[in-house]
N, C-alpha and C positions, 0 to 999 in steps of 0.2 A: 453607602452609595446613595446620590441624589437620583428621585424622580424626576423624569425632564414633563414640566406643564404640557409638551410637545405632546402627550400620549394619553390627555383631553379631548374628547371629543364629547358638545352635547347635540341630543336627537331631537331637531322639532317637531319629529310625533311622538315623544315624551309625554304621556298625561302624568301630571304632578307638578309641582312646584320644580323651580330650578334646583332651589336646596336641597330636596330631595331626590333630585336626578345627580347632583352630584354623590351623596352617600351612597346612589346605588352604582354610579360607575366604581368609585374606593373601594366598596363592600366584593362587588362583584369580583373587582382585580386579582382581592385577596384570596377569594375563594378560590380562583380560578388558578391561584399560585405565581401568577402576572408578579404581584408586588409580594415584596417576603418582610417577615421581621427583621426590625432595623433601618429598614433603608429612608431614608430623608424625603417626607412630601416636599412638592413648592411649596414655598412661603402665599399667605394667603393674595400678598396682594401680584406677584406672579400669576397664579391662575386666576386671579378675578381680573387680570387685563387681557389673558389668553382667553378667557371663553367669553368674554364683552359683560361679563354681570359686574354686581356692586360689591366692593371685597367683603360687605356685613355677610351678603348670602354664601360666600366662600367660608367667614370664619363662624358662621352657624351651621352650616356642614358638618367642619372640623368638628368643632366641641360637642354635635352629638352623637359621633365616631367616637369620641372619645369614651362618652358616656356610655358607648356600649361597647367597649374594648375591643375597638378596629385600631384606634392611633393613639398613641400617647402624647402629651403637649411634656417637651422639655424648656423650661425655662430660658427667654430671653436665646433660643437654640430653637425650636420651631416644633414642627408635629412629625412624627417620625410611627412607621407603622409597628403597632405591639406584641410584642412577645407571647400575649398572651389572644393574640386575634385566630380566630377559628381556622384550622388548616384546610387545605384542600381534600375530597374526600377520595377516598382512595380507588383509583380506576377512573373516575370523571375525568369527562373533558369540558372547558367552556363551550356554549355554543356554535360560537367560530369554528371550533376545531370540529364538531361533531356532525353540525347538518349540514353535511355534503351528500347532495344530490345529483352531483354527476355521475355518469354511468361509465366508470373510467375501463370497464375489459370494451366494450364500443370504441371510447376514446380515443385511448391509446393506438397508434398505427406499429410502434416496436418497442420489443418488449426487452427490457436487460437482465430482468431479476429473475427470470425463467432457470437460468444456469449456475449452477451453484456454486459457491467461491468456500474455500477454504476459511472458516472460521478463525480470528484469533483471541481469545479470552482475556477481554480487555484488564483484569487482576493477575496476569501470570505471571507479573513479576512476585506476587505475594504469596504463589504456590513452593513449597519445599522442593518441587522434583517437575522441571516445567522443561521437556524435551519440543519445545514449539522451534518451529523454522524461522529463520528470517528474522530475527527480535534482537537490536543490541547486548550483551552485555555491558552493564554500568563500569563492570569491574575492571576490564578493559577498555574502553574507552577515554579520551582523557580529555576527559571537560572543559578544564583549564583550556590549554591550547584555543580549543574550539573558541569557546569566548574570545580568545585574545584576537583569534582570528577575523571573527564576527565584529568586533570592535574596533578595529581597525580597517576593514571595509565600511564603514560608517565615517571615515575620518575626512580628512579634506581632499585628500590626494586620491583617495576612491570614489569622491561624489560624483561621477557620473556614474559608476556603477548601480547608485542607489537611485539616482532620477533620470537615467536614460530611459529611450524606449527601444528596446532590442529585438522589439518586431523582425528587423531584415538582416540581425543579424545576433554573434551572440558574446559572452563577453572573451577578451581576444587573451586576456593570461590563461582561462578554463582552457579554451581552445589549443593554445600553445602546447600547455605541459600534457595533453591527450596526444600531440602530433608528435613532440620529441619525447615521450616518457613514456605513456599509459600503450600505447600502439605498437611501437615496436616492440615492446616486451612480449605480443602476440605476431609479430611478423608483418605486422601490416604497416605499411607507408602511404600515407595522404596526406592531402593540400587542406587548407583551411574552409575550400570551399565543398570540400566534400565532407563534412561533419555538421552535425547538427546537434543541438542539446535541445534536450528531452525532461519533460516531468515524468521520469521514471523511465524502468525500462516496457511497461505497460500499454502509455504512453506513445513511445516510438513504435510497440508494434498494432496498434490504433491506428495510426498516419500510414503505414504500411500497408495494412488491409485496403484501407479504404481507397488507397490511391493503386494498388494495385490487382484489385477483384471485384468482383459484380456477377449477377446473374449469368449462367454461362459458364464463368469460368469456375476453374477446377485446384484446389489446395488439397497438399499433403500434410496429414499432419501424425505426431507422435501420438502412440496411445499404448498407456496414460499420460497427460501432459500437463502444462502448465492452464487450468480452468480459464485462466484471465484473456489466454489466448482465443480457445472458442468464444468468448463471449465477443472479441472483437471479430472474429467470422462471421459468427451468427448474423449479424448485421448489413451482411456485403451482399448475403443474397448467394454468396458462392456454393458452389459443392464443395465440401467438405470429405476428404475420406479418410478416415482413422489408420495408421498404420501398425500395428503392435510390435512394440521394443521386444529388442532382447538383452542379453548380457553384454551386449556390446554398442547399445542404442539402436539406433532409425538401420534396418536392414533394406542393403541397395538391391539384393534380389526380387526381383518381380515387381518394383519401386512402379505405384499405378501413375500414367500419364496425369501431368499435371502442370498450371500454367505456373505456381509458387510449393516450394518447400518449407517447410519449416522446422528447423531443427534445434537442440538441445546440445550440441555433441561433447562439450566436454565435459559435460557436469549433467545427464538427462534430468529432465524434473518428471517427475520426482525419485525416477528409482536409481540416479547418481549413477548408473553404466558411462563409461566413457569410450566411444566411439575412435578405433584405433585408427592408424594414418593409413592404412590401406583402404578402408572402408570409407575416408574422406577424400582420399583421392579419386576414391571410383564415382563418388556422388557428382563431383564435382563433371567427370566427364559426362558424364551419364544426363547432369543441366546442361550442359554444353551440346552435347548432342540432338537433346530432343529440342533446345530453346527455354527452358524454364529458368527460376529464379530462384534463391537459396535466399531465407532469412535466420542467418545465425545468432541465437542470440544466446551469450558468456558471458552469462551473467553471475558466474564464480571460480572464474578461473586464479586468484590472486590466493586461495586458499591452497595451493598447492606445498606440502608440508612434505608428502610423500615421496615425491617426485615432478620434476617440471612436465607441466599440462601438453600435452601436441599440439603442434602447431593450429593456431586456427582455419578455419576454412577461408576467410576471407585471405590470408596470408598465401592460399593456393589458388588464387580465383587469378586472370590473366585476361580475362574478359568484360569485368564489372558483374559478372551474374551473381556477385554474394552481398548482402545488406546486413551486416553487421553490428547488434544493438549490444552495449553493456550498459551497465549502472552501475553509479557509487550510493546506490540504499543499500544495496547486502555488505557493502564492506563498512561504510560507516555508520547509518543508523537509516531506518524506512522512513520517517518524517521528512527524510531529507527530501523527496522525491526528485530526485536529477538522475538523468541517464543521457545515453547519448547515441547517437548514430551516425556508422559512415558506409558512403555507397556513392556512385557516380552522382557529377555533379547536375545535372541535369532534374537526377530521381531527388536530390538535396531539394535544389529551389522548391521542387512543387512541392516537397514537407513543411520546408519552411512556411509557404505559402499558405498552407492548408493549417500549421500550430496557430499562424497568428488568426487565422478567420476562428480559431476555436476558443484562442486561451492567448493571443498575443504572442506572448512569452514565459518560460521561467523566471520567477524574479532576478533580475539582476542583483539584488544585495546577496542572494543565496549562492549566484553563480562565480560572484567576487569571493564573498568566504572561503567556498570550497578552494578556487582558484589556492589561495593564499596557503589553506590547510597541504594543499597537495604542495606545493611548491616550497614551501618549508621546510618539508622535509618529516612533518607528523604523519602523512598517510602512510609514507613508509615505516615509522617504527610502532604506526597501528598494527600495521600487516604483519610485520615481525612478531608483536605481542599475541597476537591472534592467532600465528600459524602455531607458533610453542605452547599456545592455552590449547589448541585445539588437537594439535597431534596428542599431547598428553590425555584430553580427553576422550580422544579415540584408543588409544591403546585401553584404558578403564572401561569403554564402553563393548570392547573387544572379548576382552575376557566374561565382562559381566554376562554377554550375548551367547556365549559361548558354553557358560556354565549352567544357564536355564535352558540351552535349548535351544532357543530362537531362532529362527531361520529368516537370515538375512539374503534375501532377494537382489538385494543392491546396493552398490557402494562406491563413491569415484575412485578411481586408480589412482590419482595422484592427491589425495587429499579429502577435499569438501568439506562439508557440516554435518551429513546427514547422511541415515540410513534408510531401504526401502523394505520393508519388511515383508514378510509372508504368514499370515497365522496358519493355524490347522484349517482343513476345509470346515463350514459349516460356523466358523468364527465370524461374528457380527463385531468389525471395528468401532463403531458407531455408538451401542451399546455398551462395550469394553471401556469407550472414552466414558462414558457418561457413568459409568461406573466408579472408575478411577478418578472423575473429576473431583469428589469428596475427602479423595487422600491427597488431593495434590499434584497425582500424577497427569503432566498434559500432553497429549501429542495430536497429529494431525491425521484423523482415520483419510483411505484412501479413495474415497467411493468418489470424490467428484473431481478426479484426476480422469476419471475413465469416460468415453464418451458414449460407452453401449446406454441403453435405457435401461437394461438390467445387469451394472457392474457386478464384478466381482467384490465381496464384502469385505475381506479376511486381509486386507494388505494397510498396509498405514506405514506412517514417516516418522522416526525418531533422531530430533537434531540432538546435538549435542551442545552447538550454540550460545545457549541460553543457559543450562548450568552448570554450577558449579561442581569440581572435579570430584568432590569427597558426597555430592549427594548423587552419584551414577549408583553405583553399586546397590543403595538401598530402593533405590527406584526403580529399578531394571529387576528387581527381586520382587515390588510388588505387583507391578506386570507382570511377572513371569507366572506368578501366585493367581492373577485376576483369570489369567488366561485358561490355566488348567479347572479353577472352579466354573 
């Protein structure tokens, strides 16, 4: 890798010669970990035109960099920094990075990092027993396709997709195979103009908050819940009030007055209860009655192995009161970040309006790929591959749960990924992880699902997702093992 001259700069309150304001800029670089072994200085008379000096004082620089083993000279090939130049010390920072004097708790007017997100362990592919949520498997996945997909959105016949600007709107085959495919298999029926694509489903409930709460006003929400969700509340200013699930999701009993809902129903995050049609029907009157607004968001309902998922709420709404977000990161992989939303068109524009003043748009090449991968016919025999890797996993994960003990708190009726667990009382999840992280075993303790100040400790989520079918049983046994020491 070449050094660009571009990342020269000399200081004319420099005391010293030029020559030696250049060895202390190189020198410093190195130390600072800026430039690494290997990589290609300018050639000397490049930087002796970039910084206005005489190439002599650039290439006496060099050669007493070299002489102190900061750069090596390769012949008739240039000067390239050494293998054997002093590394950066361990914990420093350069200056730049260090002397900051702003007084950023004053600063700052809102704060995001306050609320805590579920961690994921960026090596858990490299662990033997990695029960993490939401994280592709490779095994299932098929890459190929993908690529072919990808590549072909890049071609000629898709080049607007790759250099449009999709500000006002979004690309029209994604759009298509949501209205004729991906929607009705939920019951829902909408126009083009009532959808919106989303970087995520996070994303859409982002644009959601904010266009629909503020000081004043009043949200319901699940509790425990999806973290990502309060963290977009936290920001509106709204009242917030916690609702706690039960075996059945969001209870419409005593349901406290509120201007938006927000719900989980077929798949609750995290503890996977699935909200039966009676209790979605009553939700639904019960928004109709008072005036409120329902933000559903199903964001796993394509995992149904067990049995088909109940209808969705949006698919009972007759009013427009349901806002409806999914995503293709859980079914295809989270890098992807695309998601999508549908809801009257009215509530559509001002999303729209509000993505592009934030982010423009999702890429258009990402939104043509997907396009391509769904409409090919790959999402469907991902789904297929998926639900048969994953019922088999559940059944392995069933017994295993069953044999130790474990008390499963929660689990979708027609499927999912993922268990919500219960320890003994007095069980520190947190600790249990950090425990287990040295055998490999990973999961997601529960504590910042919850929105009390002082959650409950003893609950956590084991997907099954992530691994493979023959390492359940030895992983589930050294849990069970960590739990009772």
């Amino acid at each position: 890798m070449a050094i660009s001259e571009d990342t020269f700069f000399l200081d004319p309150a420099h005391e010293g010669t030029l020559q030696s304001q250049i060895q202390q800029i190189v020198a410093s670089a190195i130390l600072s970990g800026r430039f690494r072994p290997g990589e290609k200085m300018p050639s000397s008379r490049r930087l002796a035109r970039h910084l206005g000096v005489s190439r002599i004082t650039v290439t006496l620089a060099y050669n007493e960099l070299v002489a102190d083993d900061y750069l090596r000279a390769a012949d008739r090939s240039g000067y390239y920094i050494s293998e054997n130049a002093p590394t950066p010390p361990e914990g420093d920072l350069p200056p730049s990075a260090s002397d900051d004097r702003v007084d950023w708790d004053r600063t700052i007017v809102r704060r995001y990092a306050d609320i805590p997100l579920v961690p994921k362990p960026a090596d858990w592919r490299s662990a033997p027993y990695p029960f993490v949520y939401g994280q592709v498997d490779p095994a299932l996945f098929d890459q190929g396709t993908w690529r072919l997909c990808a590549h072909q959105a890049l071609g000629r016949k898709a080049f607007d997709s790759l250099t449009a600007d999709y500000a006002d709107r979004d690309d029209a085959e994604l759009v298509d195979f949501l209205l004729s495919h991906t929607l009705p298999r939920r019951g829902i029926l909408a126009r083009p103009g009532q959808v919106l694509i989303t970087v995520g489903a996070q994303n859409a409930l982002w644009l959601t908050a904010q266009l629909l709460l503020s000081p004043g006003r009043r949200a319901v929400i699940e509790d425990p819940c999806y973290p990502g969700l309060r963290a977009s509340l936290a920001h509106t200013g709204c009242k917030v009030q916690p609702v706690p699930v039960d075996a059945r999701g969001l209870p419409t009993d005593d349901l406290p007055a509120a201007d938006v809902i927000f719900t989980t129903p077929s798949h609750q995050s995290p503890t996977a209860a699935t909200m039966p049609l009676d209790r979605r029907r009553t939700l639904i009157r019960q928004a109709s009655a008072t005036g409120a607004l329902i933000v559903e968001d199903d964001y796993e309902f394509e995992m149904s192995f067990l049995g088909p998922p109940a209808p969705a709420l949006k698919s009972l709404d007759t009013e427009g009161r349901v806002i409806y977000i999914g995503s293709f990161s859980k079914s295809l992989f989270p890098g992807l970040r695309l998601g999508y939303m549908v809801a009257s068109e009215p509530f559509i524009a001002e999303a729209r309006a509000m993505r592009s003043a934030v982010l423009r748009h999702p890429p258009g090449h990402m939104q043509r790929t997907t396009a391509y991968f769904l409409a090919r016919g790959h999402y469907d025999a991902l789904i297929h591959r998926m639900r048969d890797a994953f019922h088999q996993r559940r059944r392995i994960m069933d017994r295993a749960l069953a044999q130790h003990g474990i008390l499963v708190a929660g689990k979708a009726a027609f499927g999912g990924t993922s268990y919500w667990i219960e320890g003994p009382a007095g069980l520190d999840a947190e600790d249990l992880a950090a425990r287990l992280a040295p055998q490999g075993v990973l999961f997601d303790p529960g504590r910042p699902f919850f929105a009390a100040s002082a959650p409950p400790r003893n609950f956590f989520r084991l997907a099954y997702s992530s691994i493979a079918a023959d390492r359940i049983p030895e992983g589930i046994a050294r849990l069970a093992q960590a739990m009772k020491d």
